[in-house]
N, C-alpha and C positions, 0 to 999 in steps of 0.2 A: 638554551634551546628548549629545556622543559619548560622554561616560563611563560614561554612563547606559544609554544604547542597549546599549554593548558589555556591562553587565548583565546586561538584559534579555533578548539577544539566543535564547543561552540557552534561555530559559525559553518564549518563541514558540516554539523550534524543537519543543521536547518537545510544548507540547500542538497545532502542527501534527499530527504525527506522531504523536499519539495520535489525532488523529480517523481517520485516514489506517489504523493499525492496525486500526482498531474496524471498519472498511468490509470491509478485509480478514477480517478475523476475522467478522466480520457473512457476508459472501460461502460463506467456508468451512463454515462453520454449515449453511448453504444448502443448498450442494451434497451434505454429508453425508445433512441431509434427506430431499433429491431423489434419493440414490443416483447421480446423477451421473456419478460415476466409475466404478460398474460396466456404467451405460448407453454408457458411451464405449469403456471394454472389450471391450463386448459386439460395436460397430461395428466395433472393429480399431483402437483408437488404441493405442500401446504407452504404458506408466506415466513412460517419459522424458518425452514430447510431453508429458502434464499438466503433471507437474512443469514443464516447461520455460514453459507458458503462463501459469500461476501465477507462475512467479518474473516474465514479463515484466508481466503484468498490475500484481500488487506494486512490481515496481522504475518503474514509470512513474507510480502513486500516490504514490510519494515524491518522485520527481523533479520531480513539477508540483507538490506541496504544497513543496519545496523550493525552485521557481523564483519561484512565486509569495509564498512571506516575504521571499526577499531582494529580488526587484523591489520590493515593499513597504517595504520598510528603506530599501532605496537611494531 
């Protein structure tokens, strides 16, 4: 069974993380849309703070599609 799983393993991880990208990607799409980021601009936010909320928003999308395969495995 372990040798199997260590397979598998794998191959969970990618189509996690393809959902996980497509949200993201989905998101971004969005905002483009929306114009978003020149609405935020326009308030006074500088282009780090986006960036910076994007990356946290992203790295915590994988970190729970992450947490939650391997709790699963295990």
């Amino acid at each position: 069974f372990m040798l199997t799983l260590n397979r598998c393993f794998p191959i969970f991880m990618v189509l996690a993380w393809i959902y996980s990208v497509s949200m993201i990607v989905k998101s971004i799409v969005l905002e483009k849309e929306m114009r978003l980021k020149e609405t935020l601009k326009a308030m006074g936010v500088s282009n780090g703070v986006i960036w910076y909320t994007w990356f946290i928003d992203s790295f915590l999308m994988m970190t729970a599609s992450t947490a939650l395969l391997t709790a699963i495995i295990m």
